[in-house]
ROFIBA-496832 format. One line per 3 residues: number of its first residue (from 1); their letters; for each residue x, y, z of N, C-alpha, C, O. Coordinates in steps of 0.001 Angstrom, whole numbers. Each point is the difference from the previous one (the first is absolute). Example, Ala and Ser with C-alpha at 12.3 -4.5 7.8 and 13.67 -1.06 7.14 Angstrom:
1) as) 13190:-5690:7800:-890:1190:0:900:1200:0:1036:-19:665 | -1386:1069:-1385:820:1190:60:-770:1090:730:509:1108:169
***
This chain:
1) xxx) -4962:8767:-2705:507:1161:-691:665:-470:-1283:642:-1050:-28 | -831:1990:-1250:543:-675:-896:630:1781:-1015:-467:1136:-82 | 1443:-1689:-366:478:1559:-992:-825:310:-1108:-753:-778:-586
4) xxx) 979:2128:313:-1422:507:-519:-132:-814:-1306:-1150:-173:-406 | 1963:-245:-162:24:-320:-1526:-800:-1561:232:-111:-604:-1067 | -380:-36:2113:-1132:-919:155:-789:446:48:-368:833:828
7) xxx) -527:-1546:-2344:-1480:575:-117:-527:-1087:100:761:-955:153 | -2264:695:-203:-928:-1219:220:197:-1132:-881:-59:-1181:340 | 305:1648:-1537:283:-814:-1098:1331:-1210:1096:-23:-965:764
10) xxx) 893:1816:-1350:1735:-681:1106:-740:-1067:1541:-45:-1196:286 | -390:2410:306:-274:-836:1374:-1366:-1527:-239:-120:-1066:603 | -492:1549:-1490:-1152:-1623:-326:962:-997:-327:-263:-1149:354
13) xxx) 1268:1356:-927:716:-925:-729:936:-617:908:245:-1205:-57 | 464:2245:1173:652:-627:853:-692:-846:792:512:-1118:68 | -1819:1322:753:-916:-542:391:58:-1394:-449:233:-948:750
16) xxx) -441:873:-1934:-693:-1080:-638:1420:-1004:2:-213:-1114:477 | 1281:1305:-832:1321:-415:303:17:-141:1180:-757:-928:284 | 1166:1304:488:-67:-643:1783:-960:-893:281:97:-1124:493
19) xxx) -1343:1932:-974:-1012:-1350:774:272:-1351:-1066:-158:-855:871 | 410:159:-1947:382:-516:-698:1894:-1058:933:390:-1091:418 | -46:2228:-591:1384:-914:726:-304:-333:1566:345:-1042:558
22) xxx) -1094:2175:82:-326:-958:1143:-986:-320:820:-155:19:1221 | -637:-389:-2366:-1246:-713:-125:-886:34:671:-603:-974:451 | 322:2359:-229:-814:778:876:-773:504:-360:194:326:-1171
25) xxx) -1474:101:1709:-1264:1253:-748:1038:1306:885:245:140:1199 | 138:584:-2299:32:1445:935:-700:1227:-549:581:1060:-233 | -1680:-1250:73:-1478:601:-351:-44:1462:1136:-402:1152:-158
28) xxx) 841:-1667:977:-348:1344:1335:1460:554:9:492:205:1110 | 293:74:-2269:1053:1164:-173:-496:1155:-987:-642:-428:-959 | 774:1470:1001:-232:1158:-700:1185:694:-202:1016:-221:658
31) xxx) -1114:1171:-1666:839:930:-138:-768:1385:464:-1136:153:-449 | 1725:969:1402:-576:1351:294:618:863:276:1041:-401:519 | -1110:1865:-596:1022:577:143:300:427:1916:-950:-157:766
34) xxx) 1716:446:-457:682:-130:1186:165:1466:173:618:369:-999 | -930:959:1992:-27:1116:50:561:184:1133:-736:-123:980 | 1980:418:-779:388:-67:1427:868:1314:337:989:287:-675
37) xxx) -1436:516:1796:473:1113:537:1144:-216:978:665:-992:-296 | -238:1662:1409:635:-108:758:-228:-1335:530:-1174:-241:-284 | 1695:-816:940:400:-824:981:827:-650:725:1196:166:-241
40) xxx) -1566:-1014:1245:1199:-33:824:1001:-1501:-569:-685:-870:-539 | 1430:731:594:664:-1157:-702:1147:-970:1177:503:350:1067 | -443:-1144:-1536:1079:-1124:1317:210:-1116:-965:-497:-123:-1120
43) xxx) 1498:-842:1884:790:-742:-610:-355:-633:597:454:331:1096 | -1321:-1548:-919:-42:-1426:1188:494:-1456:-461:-564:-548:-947 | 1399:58:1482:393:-940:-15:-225:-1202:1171:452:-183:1131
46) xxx) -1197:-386:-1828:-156:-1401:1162:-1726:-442:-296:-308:330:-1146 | -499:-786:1677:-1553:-874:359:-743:1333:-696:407:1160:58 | -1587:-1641:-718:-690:748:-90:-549:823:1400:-5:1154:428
49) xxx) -626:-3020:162:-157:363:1596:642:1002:750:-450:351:1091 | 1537:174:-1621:602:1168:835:-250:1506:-425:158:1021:669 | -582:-1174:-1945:-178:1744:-563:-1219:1213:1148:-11:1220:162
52) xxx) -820:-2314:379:-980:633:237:400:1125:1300:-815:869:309 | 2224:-1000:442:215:1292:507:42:971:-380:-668:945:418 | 1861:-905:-1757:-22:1012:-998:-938:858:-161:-52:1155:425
55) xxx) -903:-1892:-1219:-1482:510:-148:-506:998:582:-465:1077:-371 | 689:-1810:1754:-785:499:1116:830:1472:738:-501:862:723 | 1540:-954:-1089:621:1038:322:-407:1398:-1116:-319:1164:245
58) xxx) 541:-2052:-1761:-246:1175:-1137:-1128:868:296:-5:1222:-155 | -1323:-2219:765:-1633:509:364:-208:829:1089:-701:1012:-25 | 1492:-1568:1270:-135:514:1157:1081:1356:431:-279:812:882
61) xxx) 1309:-788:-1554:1182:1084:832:442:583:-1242:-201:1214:-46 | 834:-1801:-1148:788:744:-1030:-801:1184:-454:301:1193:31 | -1784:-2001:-616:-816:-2:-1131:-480:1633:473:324:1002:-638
64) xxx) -1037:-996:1708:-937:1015:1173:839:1070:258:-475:1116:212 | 2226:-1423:-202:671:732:513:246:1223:-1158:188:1194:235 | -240:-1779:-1378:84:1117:-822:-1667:635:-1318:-213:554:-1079
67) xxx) -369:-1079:2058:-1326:493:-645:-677:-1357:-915:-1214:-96:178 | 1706:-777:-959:249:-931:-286:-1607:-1136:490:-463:-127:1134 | 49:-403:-2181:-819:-1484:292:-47:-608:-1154:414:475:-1057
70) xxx) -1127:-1994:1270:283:-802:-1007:-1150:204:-744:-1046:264:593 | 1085:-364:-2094:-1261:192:-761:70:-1171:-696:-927:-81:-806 | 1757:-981:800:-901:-1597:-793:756:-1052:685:295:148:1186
73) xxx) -53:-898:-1650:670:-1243:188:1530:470:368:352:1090:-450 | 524:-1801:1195:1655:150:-345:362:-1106:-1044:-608:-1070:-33 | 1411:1316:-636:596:-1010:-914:1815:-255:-196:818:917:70
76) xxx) -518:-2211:-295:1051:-493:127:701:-68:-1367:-528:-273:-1078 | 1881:587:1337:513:-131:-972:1251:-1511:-51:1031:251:625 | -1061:-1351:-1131:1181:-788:796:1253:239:-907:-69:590:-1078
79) xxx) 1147:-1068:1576:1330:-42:-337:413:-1273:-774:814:-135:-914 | -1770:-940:1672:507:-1267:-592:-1275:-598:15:-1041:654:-49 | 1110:-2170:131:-1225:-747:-397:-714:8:1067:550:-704:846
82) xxx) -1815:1303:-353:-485:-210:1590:-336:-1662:507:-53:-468:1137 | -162:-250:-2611:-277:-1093:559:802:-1030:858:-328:-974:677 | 1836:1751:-1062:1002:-1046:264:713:1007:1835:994:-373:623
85) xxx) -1870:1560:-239:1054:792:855:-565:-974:1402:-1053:-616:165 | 2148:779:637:-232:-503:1303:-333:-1611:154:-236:-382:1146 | 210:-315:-1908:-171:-1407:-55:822:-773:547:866:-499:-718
88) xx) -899:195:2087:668:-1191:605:-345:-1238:-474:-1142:-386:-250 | 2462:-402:101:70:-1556:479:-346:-747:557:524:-1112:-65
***
């Protein structure tokens, strides 16, 4: 997700800056617009490995309960760096 005032021009360039500092192809990022109606939302903290109750609850009981289904992907928003969450010693 990005604020509206990122246009393609802005986002190639950031692109090209990241993959540059970390020295990566990131060829398979796009910019698109994001159309999102009602959904259900949560706060999870801890393993990725653990979200998938959630999920499963949003699909199976919340979602059904109020007329409600999923029409694409779910997507994450993080708080902090995901690379660094939950990392034991």
């Amino acid at each position: 997700m990005a604020p509206d005032f990122v246009d393609e021009g802005l986002f190639d360039g950031a692109v090209a800056k990241a993959s540059r500092k970390l020295d990566a192809p990131l060829q398979h990022l796009s910019l698109a617009p994001l159309e999102e109606g009602p959904c259900p939302q949560t706060m999870h903290i801890g393993s990725h490995d653990d979200e998938g109750p959630a999920l499963a609850w949003f699909d199976g009981e919340l979602m059904p309960s109020r007329g409600y289904e999923f029409s694409g992907p779910h997507h994450q928003i993080y708080l902090g760096d995901p690379r660094r969450s939950n990392r034991r010693s």
